[in-house]
PyMOL CGO cylinders between C-alpha atoms (Angstrom):
from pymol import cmd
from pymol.cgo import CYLINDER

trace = [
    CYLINDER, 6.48, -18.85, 15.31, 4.93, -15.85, 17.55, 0.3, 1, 1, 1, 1, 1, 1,
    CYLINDER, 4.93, -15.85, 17.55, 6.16, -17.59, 20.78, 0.3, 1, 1, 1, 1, 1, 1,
    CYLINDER, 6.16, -17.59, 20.78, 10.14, -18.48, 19.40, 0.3, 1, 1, 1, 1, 1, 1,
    CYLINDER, 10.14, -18.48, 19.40, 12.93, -15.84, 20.64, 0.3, 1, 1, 1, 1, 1, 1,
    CYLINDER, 12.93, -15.84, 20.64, 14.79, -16.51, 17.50, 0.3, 1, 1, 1, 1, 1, 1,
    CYLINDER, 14.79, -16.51, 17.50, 12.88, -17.91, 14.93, 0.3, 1, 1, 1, 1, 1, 1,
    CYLINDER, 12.88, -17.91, 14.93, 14.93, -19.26, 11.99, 0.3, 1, 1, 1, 1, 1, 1,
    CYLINDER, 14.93, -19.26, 11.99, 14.51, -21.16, 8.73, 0.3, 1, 1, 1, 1, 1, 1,
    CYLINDER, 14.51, -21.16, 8.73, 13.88, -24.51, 10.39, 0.3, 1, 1, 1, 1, 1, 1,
    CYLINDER, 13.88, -24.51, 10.39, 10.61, -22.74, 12.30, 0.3, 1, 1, 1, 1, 1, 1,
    CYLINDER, 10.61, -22.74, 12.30, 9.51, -21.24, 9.06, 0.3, 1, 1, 1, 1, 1, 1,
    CYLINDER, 9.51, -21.24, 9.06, 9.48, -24.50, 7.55, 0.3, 1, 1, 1, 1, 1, 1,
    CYLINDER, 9.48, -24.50, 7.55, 7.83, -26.39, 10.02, 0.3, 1, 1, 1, 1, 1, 1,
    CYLINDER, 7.83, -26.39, 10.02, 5.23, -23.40, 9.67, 0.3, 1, 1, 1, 1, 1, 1,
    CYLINDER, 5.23, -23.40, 9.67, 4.47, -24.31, 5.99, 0.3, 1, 1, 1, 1, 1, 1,
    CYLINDER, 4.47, -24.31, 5.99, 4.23, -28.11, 7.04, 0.3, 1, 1, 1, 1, 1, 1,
    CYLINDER, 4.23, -28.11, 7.04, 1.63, -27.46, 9.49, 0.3, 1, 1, 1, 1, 1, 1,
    CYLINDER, 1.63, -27.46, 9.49, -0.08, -24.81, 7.10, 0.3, 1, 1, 1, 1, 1, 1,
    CYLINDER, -0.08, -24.81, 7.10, -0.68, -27.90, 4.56, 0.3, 1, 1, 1, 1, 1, 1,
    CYLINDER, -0.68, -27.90, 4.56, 1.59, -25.28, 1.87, 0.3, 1, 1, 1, 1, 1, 1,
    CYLINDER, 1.59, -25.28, 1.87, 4.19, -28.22, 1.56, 0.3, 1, 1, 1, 1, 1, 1,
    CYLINDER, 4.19, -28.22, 1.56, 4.33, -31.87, 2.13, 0.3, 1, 1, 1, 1, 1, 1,
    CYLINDER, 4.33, -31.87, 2.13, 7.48, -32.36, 4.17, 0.3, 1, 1, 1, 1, 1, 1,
    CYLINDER, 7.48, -32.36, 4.17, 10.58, -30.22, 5.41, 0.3, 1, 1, 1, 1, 1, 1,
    CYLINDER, 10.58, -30.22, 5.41, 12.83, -31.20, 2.85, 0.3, 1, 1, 1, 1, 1, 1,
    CYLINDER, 12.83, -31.20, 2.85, 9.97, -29.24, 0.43, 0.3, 1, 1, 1, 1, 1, 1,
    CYLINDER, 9.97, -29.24, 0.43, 9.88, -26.49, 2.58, 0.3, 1, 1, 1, 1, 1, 1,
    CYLINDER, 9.88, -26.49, 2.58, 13.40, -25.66, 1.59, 0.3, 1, 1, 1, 1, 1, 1,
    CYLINDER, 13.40, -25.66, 1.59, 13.43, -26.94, -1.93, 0.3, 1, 1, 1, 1, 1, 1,
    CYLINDER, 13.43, -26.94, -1.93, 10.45, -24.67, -3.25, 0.3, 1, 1, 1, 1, 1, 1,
    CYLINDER, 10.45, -24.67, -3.25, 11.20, -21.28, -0.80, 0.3, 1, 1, 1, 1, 1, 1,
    CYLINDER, 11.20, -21.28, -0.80, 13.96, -21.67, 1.88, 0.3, 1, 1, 1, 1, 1, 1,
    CYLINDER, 13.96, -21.67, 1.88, 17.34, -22.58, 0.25, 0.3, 1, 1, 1, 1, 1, 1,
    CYLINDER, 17.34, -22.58, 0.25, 18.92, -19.90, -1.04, 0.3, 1, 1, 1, 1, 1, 1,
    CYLINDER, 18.92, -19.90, -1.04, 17.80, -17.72, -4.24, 0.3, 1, 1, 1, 1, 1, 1,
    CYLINDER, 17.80, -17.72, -4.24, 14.47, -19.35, -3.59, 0.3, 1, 1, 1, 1, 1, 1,
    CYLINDER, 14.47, -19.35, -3.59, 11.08, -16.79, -2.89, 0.3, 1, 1, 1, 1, 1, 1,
    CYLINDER, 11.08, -16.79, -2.89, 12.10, -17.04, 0.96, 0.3, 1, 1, 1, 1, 1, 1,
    CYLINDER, 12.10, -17.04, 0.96, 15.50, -17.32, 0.98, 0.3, 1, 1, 1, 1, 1, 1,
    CYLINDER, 15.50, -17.32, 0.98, 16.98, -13.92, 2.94, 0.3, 1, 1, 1, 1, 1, 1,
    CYLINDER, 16.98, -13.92, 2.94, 20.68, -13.47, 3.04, 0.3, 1, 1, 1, 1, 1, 1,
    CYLINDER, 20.68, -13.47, 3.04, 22.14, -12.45, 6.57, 0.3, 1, 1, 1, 1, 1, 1,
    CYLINDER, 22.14, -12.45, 6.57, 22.67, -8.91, 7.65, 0.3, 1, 1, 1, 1, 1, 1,
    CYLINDER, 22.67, -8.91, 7.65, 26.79, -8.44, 8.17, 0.3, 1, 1, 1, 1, 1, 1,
    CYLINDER, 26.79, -8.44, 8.17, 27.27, -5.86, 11.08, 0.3, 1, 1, 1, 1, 1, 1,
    CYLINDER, 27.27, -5.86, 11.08, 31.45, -5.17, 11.33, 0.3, 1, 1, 1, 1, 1, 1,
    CYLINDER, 31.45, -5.17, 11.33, 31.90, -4.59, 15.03, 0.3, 1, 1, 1, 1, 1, 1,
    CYLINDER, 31.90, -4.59, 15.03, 32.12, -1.14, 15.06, 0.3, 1, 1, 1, 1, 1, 1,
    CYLINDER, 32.12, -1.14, 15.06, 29.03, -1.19, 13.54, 0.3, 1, 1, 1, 1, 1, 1,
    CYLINDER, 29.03, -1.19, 13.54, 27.82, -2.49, 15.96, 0.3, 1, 1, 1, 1, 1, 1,
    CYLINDER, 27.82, -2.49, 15.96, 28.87, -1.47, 18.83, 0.3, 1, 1, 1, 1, 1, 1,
    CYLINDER, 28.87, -1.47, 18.83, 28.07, 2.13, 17.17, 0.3, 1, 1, 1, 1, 1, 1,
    CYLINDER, 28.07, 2.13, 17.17, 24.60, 0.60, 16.62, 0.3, 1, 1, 1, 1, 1, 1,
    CYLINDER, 24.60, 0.60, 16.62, 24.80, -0.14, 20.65, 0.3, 1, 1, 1, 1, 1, 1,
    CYLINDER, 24.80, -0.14, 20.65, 25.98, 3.23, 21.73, 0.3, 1, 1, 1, 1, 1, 1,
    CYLINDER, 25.98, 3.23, 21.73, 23.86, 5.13, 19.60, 0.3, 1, 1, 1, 1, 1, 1,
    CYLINDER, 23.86, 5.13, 19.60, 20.68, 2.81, 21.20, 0.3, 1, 1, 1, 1, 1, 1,
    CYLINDER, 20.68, 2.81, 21.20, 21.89, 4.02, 24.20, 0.3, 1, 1, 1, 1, 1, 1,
    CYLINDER, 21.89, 4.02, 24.20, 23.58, 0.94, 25.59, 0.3, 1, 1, 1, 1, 1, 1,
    CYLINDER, 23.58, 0.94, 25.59, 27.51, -0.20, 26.68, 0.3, 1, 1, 1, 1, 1, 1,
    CYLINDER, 27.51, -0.20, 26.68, 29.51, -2.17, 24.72, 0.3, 1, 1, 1, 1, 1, 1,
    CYLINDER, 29.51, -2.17, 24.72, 31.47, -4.42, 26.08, 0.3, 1, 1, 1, 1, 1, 1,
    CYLINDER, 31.47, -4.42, 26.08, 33.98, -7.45, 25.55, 0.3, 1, 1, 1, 1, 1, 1,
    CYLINDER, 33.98, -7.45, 25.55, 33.38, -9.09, 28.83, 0.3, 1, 1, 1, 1, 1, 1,
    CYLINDER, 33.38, -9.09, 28.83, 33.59, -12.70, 27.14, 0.3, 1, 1, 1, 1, 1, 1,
    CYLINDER, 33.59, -12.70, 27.14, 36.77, -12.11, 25.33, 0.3, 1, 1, 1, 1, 1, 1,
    CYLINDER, 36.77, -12.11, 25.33, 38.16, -11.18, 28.47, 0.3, 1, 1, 1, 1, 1, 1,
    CYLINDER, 38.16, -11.18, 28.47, 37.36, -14.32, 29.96, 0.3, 1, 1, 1, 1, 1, 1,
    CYLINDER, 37.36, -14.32, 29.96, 37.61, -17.53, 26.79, 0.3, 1, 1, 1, 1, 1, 1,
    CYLINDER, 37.61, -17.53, 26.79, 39.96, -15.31, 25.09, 0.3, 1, 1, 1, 1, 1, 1,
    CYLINDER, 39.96, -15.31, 25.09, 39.01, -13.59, 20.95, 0.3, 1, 1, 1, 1, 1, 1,
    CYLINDER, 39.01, -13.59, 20.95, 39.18, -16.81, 19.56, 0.3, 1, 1, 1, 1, 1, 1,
    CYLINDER, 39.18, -16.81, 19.56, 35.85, -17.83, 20.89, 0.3, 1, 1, 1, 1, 1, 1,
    CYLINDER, 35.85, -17.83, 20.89, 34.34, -14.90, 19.23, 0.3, 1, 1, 1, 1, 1, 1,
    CYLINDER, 34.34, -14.90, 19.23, 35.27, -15.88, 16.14, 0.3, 1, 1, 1, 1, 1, 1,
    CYLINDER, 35.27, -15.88, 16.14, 33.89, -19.33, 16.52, 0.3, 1, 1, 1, 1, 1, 1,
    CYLINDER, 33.89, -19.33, 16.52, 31.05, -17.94, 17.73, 0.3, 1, 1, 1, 1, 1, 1,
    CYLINDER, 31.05, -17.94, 17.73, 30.88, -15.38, 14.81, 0.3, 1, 1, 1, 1, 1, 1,
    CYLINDER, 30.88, -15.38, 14.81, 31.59, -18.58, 12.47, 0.3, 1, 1, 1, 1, 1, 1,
    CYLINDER, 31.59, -18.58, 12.47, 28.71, -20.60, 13.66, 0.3, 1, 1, 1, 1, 1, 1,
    CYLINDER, 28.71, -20.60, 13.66, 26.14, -17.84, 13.52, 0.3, 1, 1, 1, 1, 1, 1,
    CYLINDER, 26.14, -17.84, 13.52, 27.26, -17.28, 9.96, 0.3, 1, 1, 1, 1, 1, 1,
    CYLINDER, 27.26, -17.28, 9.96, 26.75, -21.20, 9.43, 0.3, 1, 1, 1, 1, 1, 1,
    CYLINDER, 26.75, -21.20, 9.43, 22.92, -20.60, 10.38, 0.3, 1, 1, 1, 1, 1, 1,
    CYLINDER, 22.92, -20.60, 10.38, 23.21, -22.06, 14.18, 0.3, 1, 1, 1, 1, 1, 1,
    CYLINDER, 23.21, -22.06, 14.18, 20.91, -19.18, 16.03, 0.3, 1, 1, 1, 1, 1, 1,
    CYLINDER, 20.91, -19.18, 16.03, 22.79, -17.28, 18.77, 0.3, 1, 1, 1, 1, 1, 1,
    CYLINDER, 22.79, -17.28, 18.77, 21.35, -19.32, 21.78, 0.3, 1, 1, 1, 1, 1, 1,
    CYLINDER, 21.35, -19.32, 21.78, 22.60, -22.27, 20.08, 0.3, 1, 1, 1, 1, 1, 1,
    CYLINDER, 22.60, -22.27, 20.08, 26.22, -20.73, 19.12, 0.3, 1, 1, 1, 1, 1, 1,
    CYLINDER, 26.22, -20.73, 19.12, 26.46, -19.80, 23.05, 0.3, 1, 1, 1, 1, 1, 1,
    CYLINDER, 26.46, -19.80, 23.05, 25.97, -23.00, 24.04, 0.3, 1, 1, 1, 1, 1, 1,
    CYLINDER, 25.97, -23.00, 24.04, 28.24, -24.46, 22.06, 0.3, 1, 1, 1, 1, 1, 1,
    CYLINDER, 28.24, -24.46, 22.06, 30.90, -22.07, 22.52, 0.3, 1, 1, 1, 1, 1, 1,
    CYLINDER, 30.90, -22.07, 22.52, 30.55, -21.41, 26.43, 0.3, 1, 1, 1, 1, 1, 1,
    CYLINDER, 30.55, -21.41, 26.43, 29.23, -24.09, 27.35, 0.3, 1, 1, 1, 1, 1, 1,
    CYLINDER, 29.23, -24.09, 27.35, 26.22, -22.47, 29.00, 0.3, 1, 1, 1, 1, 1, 1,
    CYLINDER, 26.22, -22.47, 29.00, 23.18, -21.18, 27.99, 0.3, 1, 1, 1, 1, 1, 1,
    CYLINDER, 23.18, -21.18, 27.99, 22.74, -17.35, 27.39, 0.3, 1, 1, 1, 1, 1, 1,
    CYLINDER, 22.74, -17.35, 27.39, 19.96, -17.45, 29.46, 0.3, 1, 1, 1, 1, 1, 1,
    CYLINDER, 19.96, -17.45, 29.46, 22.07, -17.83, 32.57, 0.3, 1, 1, 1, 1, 1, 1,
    CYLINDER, 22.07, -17.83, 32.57, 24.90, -15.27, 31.60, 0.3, 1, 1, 1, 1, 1, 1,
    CYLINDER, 24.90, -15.27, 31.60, 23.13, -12.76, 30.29, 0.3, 1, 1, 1, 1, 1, 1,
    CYLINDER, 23.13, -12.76, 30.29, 21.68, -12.10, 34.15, 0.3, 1, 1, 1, 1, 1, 1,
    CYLINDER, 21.68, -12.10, 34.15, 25.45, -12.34, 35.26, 0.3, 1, 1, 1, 1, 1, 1,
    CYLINDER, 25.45, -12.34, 35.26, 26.81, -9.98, 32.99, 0.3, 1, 1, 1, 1, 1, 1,
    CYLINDER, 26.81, -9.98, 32.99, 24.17, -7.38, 33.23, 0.3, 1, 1, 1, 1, 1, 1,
    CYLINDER, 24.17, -7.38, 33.23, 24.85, -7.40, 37.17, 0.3, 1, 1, 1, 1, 1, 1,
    CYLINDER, 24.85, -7.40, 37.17, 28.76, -6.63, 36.66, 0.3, 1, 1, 1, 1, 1, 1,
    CYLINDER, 28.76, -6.63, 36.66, 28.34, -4.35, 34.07, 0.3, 1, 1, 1, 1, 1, 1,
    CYLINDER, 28.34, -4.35, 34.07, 25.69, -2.22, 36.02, 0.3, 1, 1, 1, 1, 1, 1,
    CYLINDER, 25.69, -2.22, 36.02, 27.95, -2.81, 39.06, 0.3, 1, 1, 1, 1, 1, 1,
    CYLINDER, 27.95, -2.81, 39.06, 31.19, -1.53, 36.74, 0.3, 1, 1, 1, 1, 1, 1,
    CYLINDER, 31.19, -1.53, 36.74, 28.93, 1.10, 35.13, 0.3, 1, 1, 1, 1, 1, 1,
    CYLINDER, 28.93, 1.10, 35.13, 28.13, 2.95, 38.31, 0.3, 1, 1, 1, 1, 1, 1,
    CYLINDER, 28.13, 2.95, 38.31, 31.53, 2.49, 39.47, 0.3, 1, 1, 1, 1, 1, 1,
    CYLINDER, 31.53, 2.49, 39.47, 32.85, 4.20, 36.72, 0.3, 1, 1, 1, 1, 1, 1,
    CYLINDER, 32.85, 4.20, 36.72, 30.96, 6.81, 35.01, 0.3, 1, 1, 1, 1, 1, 1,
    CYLINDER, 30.96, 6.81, 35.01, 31.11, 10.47, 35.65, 0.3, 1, 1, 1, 1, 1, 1,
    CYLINDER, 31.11, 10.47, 35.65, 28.39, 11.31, 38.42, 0.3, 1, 1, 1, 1, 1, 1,
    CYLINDER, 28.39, 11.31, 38.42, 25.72, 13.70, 36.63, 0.3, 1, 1, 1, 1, 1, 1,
]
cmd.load_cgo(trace, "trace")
């Protein structure tokens, strides 16, 4: 688990396999992952102004640079898979058809670029 980005259920349970604490996956989740079970954590809900208050208050930009470009609806599948339990790598892919890996690089280049453009000179 120490060397996953975005360690999830699946990784926990592979954990407890290797650990000897259960026999099999499918164990894993029936005595601690599935839900109400010792394990079992239910997902944080940020609205988004939460959290792009959360980002702002971090000292960050919020922006909406993928809406722009695929439009809101793939936000809300994207929103729709997370809350299905695909991790957000995963839910990128799917969506955009890239990894996040290779955007991420991309959009912090033309938000820096728009950033300086753009805000008041100290």
């Amino acid at each position: 688990l120490a060397n996953c980005k975005s360690p999830g259920r699946p990784h926990v349970a592979r954990a407890l396999v290797k650990a000897g604490l259960v026999a099999n996956l499918d164990e894993a989740f029936e005595r601690f992952l599935k839900k109400n079970r010792p394990a079992w954590v239910p997902k944080a809900k940020v609205s988004a102004l939460d959290g792009i208050n959360l980002i702002h208050q971090a000292g960050g930009l919020a922006v909406e640079a993928l809406i722009a470009i695929y439009g809101p609806q793939a936000v809300v599948t994207l929103d729709s898979l997370l809350a299905a339990g695909d991790n957000f790598e995963v839910a990128f892919q799917k969506v955009f058809g890239t990894s996040w890996a290779k955007v991420a690089p991309i959009l912090g280049q033309v938000l820096a670029a728009e950033y300086k453009e753009t805000s008041p000179t100290p």
